[in-house]
C-alpha positions as CSV (number, residue, x, y, z in Angstrom):
1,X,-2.5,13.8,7.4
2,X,-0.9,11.5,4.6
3,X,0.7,7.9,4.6
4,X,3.2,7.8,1.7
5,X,3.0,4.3,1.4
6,X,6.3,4.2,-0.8
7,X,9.1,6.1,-0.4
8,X,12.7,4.5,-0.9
9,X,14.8,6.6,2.2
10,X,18.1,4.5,2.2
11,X,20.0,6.4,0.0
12,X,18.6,9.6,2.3
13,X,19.7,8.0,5.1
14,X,23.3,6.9,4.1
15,X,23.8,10.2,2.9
16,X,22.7,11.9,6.2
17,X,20.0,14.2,5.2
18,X,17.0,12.0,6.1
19,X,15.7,14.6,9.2
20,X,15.7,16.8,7.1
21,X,13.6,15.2,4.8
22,X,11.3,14.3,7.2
23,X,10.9,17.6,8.5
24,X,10.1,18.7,5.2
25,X,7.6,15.8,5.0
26,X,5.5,16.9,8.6
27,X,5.3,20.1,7.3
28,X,3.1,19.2,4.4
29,X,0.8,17.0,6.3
30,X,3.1,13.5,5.5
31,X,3.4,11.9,8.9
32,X,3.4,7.6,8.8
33,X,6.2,6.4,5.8
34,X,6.5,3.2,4.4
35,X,10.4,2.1,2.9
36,X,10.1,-0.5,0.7
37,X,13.5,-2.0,-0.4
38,X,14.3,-3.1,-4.2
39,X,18.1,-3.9,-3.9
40,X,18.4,-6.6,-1.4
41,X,21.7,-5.0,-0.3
42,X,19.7,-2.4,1.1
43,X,17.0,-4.4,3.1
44,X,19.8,-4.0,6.6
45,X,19.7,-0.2,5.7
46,X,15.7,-0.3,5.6
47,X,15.5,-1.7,8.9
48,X,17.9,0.3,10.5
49,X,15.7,3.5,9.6
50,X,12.6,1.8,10.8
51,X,14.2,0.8,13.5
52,X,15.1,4.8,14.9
53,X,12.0,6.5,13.3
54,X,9.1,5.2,15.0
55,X,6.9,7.0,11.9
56,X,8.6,4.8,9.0
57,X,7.8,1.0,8.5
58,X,9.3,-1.2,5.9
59,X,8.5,-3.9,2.8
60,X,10.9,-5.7,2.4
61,X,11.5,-7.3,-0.8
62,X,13.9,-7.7,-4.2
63,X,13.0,-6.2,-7.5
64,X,13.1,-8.0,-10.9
65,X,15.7,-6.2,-12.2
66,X,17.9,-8.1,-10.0
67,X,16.6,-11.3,-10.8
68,X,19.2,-14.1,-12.2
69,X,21.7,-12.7,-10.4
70,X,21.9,-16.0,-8.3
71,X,20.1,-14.3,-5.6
72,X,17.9,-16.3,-3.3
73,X,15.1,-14.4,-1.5
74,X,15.3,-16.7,1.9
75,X,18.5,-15.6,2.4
76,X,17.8,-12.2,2.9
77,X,14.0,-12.2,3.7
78,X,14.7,-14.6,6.8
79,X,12.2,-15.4,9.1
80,X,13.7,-12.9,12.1
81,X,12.5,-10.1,9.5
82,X,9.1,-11.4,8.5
83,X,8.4,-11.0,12.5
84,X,9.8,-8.3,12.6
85,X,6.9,-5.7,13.8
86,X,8.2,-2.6,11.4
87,X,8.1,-5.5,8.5
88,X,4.2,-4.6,7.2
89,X,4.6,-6.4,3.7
90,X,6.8,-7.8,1.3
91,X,8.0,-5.3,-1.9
92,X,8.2,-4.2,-4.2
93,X,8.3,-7.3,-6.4
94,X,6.8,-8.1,-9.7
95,X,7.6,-8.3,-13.2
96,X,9.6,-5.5,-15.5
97,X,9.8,-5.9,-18.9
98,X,10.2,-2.7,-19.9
99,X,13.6,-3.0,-21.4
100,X,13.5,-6.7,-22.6
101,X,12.2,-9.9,-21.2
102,X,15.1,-12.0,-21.7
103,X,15.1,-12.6,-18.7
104,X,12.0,-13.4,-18.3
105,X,11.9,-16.7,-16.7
106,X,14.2,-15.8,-13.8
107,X,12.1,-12.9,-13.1
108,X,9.4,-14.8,-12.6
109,X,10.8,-17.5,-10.2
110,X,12.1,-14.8,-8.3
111,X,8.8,-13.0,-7.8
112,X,6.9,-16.7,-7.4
113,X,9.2,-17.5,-4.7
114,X,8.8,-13.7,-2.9
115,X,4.5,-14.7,-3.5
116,X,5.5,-17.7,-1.6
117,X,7.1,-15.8,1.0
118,X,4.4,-13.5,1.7
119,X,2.0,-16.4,1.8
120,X,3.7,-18.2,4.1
121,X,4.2,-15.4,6.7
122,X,0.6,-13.9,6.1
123,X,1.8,-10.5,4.7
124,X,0.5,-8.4,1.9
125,X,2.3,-7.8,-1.0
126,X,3.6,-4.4,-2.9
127,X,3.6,-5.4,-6.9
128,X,6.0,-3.8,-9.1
129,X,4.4,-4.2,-12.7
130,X,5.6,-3.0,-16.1
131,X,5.0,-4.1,-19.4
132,X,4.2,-7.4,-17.9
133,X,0.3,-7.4,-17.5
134,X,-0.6,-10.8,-18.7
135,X,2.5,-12.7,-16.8
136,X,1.7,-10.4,-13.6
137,X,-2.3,-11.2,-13.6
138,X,-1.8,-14.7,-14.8
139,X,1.2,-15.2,-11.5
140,X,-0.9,-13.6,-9.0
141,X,-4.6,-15.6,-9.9
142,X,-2.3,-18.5,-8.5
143,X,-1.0,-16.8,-5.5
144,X,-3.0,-16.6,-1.8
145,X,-2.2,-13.3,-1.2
146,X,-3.9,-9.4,-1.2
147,X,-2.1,-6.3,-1.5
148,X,-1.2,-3.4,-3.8
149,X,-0.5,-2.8,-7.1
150,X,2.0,0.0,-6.4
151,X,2.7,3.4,-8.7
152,X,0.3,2.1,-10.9
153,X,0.5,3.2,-14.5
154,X,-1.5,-0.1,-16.0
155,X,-4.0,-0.8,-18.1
156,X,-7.9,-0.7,-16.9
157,X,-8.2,-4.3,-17.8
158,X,-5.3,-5.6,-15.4
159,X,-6.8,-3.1,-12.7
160,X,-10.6,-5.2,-13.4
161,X,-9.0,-8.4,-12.8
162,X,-6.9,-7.1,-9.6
163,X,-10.1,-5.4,-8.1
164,X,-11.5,-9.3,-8.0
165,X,-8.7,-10.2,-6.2
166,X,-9.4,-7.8,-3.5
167,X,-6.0,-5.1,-4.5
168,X,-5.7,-2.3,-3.1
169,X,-4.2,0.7,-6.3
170,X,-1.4,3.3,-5.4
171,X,-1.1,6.7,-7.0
172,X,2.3,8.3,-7.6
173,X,3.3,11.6,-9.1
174,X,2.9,10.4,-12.7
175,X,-1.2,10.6,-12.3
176,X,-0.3,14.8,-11.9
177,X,1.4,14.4,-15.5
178,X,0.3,16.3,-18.0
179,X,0.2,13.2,-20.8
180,X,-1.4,11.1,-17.7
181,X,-4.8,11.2,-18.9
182,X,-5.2,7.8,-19.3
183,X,-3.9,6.7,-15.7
184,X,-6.6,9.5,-14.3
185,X,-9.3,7.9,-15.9
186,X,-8.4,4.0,-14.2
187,X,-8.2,6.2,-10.9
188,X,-11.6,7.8,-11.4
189,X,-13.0,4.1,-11.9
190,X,-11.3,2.9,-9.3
191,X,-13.6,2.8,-6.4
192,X,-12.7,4.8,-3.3
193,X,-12.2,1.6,-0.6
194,X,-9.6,0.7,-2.9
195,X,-7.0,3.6,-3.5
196,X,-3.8,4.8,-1.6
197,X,-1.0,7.0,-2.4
198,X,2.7,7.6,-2.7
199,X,5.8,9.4,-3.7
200,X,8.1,6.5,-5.3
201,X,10.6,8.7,-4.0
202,X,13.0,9.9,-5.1
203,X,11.1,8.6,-8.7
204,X,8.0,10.1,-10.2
205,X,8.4,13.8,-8.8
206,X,4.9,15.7,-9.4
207,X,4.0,18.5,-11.2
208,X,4.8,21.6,-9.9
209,X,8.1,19.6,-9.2
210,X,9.2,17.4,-12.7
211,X,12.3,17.4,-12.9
212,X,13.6,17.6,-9.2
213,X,14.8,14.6,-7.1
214,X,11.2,13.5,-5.3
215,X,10.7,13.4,-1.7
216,X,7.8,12.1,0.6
217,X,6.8,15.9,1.1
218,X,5.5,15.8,-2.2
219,X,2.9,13.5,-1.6
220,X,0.5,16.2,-0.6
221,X,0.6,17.4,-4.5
222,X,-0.1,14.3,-5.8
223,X,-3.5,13.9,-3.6
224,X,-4.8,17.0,-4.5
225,X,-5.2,15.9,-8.4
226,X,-5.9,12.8,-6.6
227,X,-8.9,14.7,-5.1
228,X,-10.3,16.3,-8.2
229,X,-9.8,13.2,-9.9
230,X,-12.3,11.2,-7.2
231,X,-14.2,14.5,-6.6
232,X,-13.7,14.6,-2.8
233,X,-12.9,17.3,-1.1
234,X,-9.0,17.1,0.3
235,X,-9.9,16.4,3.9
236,X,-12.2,13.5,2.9
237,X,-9.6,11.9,0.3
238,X,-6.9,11.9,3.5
239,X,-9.2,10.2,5.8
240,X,-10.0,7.3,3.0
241,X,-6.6,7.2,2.2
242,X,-5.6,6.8,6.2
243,X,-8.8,3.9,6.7
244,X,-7.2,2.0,3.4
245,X,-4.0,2.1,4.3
246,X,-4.6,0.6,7.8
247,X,-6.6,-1.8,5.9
248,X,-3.8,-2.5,3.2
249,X,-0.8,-2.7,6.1
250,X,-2.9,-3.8,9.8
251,X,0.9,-4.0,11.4
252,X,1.2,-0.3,10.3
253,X,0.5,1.9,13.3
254,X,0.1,5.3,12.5
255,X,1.7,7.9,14.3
């Protein structure tokens, strides 16, 4: 059995085909689901499906692309949700300056003040980075809190200094590209204790499905190259990836 430990399912869910996607999900081994929320109008949404699934948890959080837009995390990551037990982490946050960094400075009070957040409430963090290694390391050697640097498409050096900090390292469908050489070679050094995997769905669809809106059945495809890449046989990659997780997330409960 796989956890996709990121897998946005709101838009599934308003649009009423989320059994179905689930369905499709058990059938290829994908039991335990984590929803992460990015637009904080979508954190009620998040918890709503967490709330009637009993196999789908939530992180909660706001991603920098939303940042300056006057929005202030406490009021919509409140304390009710922190206690929440579906709640397992705060994310995705982070840094994205993949299309500019003018706004640079108000992305990264709004991830500082999400770090602070997570601190306070003692949970782990999901870490959006792109194109932002130094500001992202240099944020999060301040910051008293663990967690996982999710979809990771880095570079080897920000994955080094992360490993010391005791990160965990998620796998998405872009390690099954076929220009994602570089990305298999970090996984391969990463060591096993500290790997996990997910879907970004409905991003990052994996080969044999580019192209195609991505979906947390898809998971399975991504640990197989997963598996070659570490040299384990499929079986043993799931139960790592099932003891790290558990590790990553103790409120998750996997069902």
């Amino acid at each position: 059995m796989f956890i996709d430990t990121h897998c946005h399912l709101t838009d599934n869910f308003r649009a009423g085909d989320i059994d179905a996607v689930l369905s499709r999900a058990r059938d290829t081994g994908v039991g335990t689901i984590i929803c992460p929320t990015a637009d904080p109008a979508d954190i009620p949404t998040a918890l709503e499906i967490s709330q009637k699934y009993d196999n789908i948890f939530n992180t909660i959080g706001i991603h920098p692309e939303y940042a300056g837009t006057d929005i202030n995390p406490v009021d919509h990551i409140t304390d009710a949700i922190l206690q929440n037990p579906r709640v397992v982490g705060i994310g995705e946050i982070g840094l994205d300056y993949h299309y500019g960094c003018d706004n640079r400075d108000a992305q990264i009070k709004l991830f500082e003040s999400q770090l602070e957040i997570a601190t306070r409430a003692g949970l782990p963090v999901a870490i959006h980075t792109r194109d932002a290694d130094d500001d992202t390391a240099a944020i999060l050697s301040h910051a008293n809190v663990r967690g996982v640097m999710h979809c990771y498409t880095s570079s080897w050096e920000l994955a080094r200094k992360m490993l010391d900090r005791g990160f965990y390292f998620s796998a998405s469908g872009i390690l099954t590209f076929k220009n994602a050489d570089a990305i298999r070679d970090i996984f391969a050094k990463i060591p096993n204790d500290r790997i996990v995997i997910e879907t970004d769905s409905p991003y990052c669809a994996p080969v044999p499905h580019r192209g195609t809106t991505c979906e947390p059945a898809f998971v399975a495809d991504t640990a197989r190259v997963l598996a070659t890449v570490k040299g384990l046989q499929l079986t043993e990659l799931a139960d790592i990836l099932l003891d790290n997780t558990q590790k990553l997330y103790p409120k998750c409960h996997v069902n």
